[in-house]
C-alpha positions as CSV (number, residue, x, y, z in Angstrom):
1,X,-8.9,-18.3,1.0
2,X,-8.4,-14.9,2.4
3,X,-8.3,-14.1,6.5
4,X,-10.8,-11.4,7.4
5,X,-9.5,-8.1,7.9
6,X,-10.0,-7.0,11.6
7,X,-9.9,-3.2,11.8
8,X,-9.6,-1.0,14.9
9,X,-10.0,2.7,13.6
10,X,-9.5,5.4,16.3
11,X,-10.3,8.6,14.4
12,X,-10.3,11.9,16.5
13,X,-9.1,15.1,16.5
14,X,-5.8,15.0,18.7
15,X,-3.7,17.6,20.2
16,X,-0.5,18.1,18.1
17,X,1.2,16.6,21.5
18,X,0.1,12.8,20.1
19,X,1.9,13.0,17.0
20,X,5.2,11.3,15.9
21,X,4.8,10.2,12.3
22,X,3.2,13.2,10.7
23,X,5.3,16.3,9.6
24,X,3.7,19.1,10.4
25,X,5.0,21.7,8.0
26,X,3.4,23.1,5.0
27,X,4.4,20.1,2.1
28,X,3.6,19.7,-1.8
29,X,1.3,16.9,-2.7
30,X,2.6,13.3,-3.6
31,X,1.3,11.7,-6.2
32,X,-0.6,8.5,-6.2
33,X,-0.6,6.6,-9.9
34,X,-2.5,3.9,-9.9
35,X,-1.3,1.6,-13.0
36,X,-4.1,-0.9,-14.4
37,X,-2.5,-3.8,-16.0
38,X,-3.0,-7.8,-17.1
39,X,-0.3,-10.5,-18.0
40,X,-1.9,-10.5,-21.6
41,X,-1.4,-6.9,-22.4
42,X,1.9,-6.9,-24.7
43,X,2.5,-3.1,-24.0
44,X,2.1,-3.0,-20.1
45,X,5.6,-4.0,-19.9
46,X,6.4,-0.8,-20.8
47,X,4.0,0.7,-18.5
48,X,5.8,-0.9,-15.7
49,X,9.2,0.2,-16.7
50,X,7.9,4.1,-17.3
51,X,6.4,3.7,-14.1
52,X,9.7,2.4,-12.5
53,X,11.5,4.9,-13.5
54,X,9.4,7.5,-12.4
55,X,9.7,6.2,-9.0
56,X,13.7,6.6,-9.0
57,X,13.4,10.1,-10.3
58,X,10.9,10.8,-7.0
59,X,11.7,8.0,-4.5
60,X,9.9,10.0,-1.9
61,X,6.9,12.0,-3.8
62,X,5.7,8.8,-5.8
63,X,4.0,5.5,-4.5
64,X,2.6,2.7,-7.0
65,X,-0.2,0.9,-7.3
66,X,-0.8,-1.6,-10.2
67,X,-4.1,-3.1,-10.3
68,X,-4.3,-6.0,-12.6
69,X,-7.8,-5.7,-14.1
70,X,-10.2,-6.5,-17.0
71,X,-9.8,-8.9,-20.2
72,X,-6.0,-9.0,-20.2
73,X,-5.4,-9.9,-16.1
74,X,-8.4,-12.6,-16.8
75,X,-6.6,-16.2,-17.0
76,X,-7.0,-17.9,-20.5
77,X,-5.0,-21.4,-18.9
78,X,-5.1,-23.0,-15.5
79,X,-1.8,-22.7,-15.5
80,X,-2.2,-18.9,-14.9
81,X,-2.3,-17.3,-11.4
82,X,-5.3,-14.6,-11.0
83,X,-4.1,-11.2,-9.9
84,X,-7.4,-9.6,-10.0
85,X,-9.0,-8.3,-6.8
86,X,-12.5,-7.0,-7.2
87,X,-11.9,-3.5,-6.1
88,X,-9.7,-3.5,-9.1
89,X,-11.7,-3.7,-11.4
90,X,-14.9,-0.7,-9.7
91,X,-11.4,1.8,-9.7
92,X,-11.0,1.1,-13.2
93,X,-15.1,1.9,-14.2
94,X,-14.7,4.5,-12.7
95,X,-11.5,6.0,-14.5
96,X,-12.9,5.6,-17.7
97,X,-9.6,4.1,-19.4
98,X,-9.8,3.1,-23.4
99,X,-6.8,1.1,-23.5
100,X,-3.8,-0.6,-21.5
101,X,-1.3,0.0,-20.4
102,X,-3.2,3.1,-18.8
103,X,-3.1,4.7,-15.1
104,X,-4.8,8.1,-13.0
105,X,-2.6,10.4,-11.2
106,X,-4.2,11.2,-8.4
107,X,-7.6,9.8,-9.9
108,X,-7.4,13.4,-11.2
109,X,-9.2,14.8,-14.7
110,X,-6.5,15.7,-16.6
111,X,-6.7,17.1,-20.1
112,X,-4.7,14.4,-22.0
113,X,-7.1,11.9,-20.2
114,X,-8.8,9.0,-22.1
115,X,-12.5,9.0,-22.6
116,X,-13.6,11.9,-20.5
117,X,-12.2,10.2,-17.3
118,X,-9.0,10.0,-15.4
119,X,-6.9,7.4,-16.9
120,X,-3.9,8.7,-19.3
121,X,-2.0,6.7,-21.6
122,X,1.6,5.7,-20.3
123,X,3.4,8.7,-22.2
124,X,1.5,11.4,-20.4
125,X,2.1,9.7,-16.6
126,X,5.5,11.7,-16.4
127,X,4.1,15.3,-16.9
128,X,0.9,14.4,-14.4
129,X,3.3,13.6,-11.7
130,X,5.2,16.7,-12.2
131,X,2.1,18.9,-12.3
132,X,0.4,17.2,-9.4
133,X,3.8,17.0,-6.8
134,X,4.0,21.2,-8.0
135,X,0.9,22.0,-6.2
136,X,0.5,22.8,-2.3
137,X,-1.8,20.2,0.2
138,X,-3.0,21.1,3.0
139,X,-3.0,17.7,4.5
140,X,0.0,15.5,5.4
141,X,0.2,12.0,5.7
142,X,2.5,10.1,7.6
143,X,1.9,6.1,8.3
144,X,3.8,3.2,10.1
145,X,3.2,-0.5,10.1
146,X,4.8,-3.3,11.9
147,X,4.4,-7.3,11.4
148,X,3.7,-8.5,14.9
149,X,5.5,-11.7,14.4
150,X,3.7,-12.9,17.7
151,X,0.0,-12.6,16.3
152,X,0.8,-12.5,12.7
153,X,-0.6,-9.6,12.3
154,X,0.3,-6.1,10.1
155,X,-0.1,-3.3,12.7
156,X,-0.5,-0.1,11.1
157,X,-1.1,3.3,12.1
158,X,-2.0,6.1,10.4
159,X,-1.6,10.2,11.1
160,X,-3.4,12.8,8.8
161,X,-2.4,16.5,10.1
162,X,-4.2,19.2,8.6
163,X,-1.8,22.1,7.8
164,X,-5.0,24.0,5.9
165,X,-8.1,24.9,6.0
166,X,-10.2,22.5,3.7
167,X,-12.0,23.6,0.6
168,X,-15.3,25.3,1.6
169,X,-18.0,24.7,-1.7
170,X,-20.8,27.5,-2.4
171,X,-23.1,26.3,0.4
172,X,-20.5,26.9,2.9
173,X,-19.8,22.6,3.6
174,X,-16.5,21.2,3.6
175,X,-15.8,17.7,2.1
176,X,-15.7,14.9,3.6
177,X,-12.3,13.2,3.3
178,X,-11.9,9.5,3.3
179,X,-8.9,7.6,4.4
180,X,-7.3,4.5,2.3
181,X,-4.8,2.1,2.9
182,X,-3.7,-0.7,0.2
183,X,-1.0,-3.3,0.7
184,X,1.1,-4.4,-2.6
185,X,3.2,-6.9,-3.0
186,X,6.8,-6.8,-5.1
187,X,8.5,-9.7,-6.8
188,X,5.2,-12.1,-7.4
189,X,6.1,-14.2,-9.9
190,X,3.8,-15.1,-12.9
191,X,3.6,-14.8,-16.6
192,X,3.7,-11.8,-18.7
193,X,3.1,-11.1,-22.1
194,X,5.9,-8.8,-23.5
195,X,7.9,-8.9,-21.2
196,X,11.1,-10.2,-23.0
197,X,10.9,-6.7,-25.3
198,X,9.5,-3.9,-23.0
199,X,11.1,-4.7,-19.5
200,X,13.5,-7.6,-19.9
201,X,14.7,-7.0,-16.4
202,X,11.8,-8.3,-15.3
203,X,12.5,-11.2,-16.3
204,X,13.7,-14.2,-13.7
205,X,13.8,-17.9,-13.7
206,X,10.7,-19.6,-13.5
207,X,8.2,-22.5,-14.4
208,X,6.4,-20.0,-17.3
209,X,8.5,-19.0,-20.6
210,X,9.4,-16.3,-20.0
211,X,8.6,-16.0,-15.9
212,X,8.5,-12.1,-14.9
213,X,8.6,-10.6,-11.7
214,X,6.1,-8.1,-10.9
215,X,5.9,-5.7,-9.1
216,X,3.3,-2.8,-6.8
217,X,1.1,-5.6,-7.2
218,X,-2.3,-4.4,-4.9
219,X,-3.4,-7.4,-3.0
220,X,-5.7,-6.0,-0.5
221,X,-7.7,-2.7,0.3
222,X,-7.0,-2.5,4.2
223,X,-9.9,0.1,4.6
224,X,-12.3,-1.4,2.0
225,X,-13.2,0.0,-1.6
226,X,-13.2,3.4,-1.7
227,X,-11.6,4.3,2.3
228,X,-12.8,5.1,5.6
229,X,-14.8,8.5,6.3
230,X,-11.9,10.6,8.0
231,X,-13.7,13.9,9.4
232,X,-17.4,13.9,10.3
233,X,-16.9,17.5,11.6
234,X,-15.5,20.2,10.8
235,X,-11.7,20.5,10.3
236,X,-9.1,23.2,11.0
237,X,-5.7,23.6,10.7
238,X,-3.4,22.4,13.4
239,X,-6.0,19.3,13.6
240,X,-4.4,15.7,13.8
241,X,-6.6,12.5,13.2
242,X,-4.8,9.3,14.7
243,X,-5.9,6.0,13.0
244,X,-5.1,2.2,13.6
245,X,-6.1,-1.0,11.8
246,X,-4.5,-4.6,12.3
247,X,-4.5,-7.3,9.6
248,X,-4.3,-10.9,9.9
249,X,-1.9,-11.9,7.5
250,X,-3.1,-14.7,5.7
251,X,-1.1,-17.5,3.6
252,X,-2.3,-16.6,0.4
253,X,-5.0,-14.3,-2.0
254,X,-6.8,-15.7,-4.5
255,X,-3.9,-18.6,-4.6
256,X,-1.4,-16.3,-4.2
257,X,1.3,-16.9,-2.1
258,X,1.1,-12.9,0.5
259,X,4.8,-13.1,1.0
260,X,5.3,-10.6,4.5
261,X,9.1,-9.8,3.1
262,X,7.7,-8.0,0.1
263,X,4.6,-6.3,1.4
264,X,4.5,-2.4,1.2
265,X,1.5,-0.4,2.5
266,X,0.3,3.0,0.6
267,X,-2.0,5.4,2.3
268,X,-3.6,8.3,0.8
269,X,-6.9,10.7,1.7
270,X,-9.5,11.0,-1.4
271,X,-12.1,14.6,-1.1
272,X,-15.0,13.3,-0.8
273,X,-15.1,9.2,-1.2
274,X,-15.2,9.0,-5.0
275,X,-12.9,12.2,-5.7
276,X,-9.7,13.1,-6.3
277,X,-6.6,11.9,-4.1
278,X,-5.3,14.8,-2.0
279,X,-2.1,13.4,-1.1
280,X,-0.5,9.7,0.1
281,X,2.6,8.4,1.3
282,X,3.8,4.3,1.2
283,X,6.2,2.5,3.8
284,X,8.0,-1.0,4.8
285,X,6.5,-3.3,6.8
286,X,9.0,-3.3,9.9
287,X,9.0,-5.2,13.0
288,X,8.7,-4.0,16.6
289,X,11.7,-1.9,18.1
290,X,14.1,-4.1,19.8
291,X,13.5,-4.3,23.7
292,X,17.1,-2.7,25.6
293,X,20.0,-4.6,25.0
294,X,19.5,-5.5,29.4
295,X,16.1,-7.7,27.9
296,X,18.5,-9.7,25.8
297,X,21.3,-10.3,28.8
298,X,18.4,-11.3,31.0
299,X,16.6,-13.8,29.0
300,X,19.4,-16.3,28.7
301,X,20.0,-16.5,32.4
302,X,16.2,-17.3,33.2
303,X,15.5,-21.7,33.3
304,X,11.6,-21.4,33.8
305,X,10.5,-23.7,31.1
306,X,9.2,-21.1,29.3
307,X,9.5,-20.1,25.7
308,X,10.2,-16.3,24.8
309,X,10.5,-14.4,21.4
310,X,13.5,-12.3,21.1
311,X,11.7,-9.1,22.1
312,X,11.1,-11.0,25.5
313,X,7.7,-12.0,25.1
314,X,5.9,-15.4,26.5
315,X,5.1,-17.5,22.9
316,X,2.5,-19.9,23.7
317,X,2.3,-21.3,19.9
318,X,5.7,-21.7,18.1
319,X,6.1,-21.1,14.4
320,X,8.8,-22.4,11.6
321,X,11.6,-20.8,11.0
322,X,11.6,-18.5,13.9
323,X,14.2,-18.1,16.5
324,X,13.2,-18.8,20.5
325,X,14.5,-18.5,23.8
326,X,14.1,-21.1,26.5
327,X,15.8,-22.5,29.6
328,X,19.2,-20.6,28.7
329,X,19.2,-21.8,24.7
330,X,18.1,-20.6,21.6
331,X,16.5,-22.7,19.6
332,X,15.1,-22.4,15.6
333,X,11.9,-24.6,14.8
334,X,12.6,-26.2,11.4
């Protein structure tokens, strides 16, 4: 069963003054592809390693998302996890894809497209991402997020700084641009069907012959299907638009173990809800900065009966496998 999401947006123009995260100079677009994918499809494989690979040729221009989706992602034996999410499968309508593997740059129309839409087959994904990281934004993104190990909770926050004007259309309107932010998950384990052939370094020990590792997996759409609304006026360069959003962490999706270690978050801003991505960016999960190394000489010294985390806060309910503080000892709950 999956927690609800609990979001806290705060979306405002701010002062440049408020920003930390953001860079503020003039930057090429980064490109988004969004892979759709099932543990039936014998090619995908394939998709995943191309897809890899483009991601260590452009570590920091190149964030992946792979959607398991449709006829191949269905399971055929209760012995088969489900991957599918439903947003999954409304992203792929509405990329018009004729065949898997397949996967939109940038949800963008490119000639070499499949069926009029914005999927491309796996050999054309390399020369999208050139094309789209070539061209100027004039947004950045920058993002953080931290696992609040007291709450259990993802805290994530969000800058978009505009560096342009936006795109004025013939009746003199701007778009609206709408904020997303998607977690993915590496290293789920499940089965996959040529997986041995196409990407046998996927392949780790497990309970299904052969067990693969996957990974971008997208296991939850932080701001909802398509993203939150972003500007409701009008936008100008130099303007900065501060957002937050917390996320109970549950214990599992759709069965699915949500394993915090591996979590990743991608953020990107669509024009206009269902158009194309402008630009997006991807980061860790990291936990809160240390408190000063006098927090840690203090804590062992205190006898009060009370039990603190290591960044000196009061716990009130204790967890496994975390390490406490109390009357001058540290302690691990097994």
């Amino acid at each position: 069963m999956k927690k609800l999401t609990l979001i806290l947006a705060l979306m405002l123009p701010l002062t440049i003054f408020s920003q930390n995260i953001v860079n503020t100079t003039p930057e090429n677009k980064n490109a988004i592809l969004e892979e759709f994918t099932g543990i039936y499809c014998v090619f995908c494989p394939d998709g995943h390693y191309i897809a890899q690979n483009l991601k260590y040729s452009y570590p920091n221009d190149l964030f992946l998302l792979n959607l398991h989706t449709g006829g191949y992602a269905t399971p055929s034996s209760p012995n088969d996890p489900n991957f599918i999410i439903p947003e999954n499968d409304s992203i792929a309508d509405l990329s018009n894809l004729a065949g898997y593997p397949a996967g939109t740059v940038n949800r963008y129309q490119f000639p070499m497209t499949q069926g009029g839409g914005t999927a491309m087959s796996r050999g054309d994904w390399a020369d999208a991402v050139q094309d789209i990281i070539s061209q100027p934004s004039y947004l950045n993104i920058g993002i953080l997020a931290e696992h609040d190990t007291l709450t259990d909770y993802i805290n994530i926050t969000t800058e978009v700084y505009y560096t342009d004007s936006l795109p004025v259309d013939g009746f003199g309107f701007q778009p609206i641009n709408y904020l997303n932010i998607i977690l993915t998950q590496d290293s789920v384990l499940g089965p996959q069907t040529g997986g041995s052939q196409y990407n046998p370094g996927a392949i780790v020990p497990g309970p299904w012959q052969p067990t693969y590792s996957h990974q971008h997996m997208v296991r939850e759409y932080i701001t909802g299907q398509w993203g939150v609304p972003l500007n409701n006026t009008l936008v100008y360069p130099g303007d900065l638009f501060t957002n937050t959003f917390t996320y109970a962490i549950p214990n599992n999706i759709n069965d699915i173990i949500f394993d915090i270690n591996n979590i990743k978050v991608v953020a990107f801003v669509t024009e206009n809800q269902l158009g194309d991505i402008i630009t997006g960016t991807g980061c860790d999960v990291t936990y809160p900065t240390p408190p000063p190394s006098s927090v840690f000489e203090l804590l062992p010294t205190i006898k009060d009966n009370i039990i603190y985390d290591i960044y000196g806060r009061v716990v009130n309910n204790i967890k496994k496998h975390t390490l406490y503080i109390k009357n001058q000892q540290k302690f691990i709950v097994r």
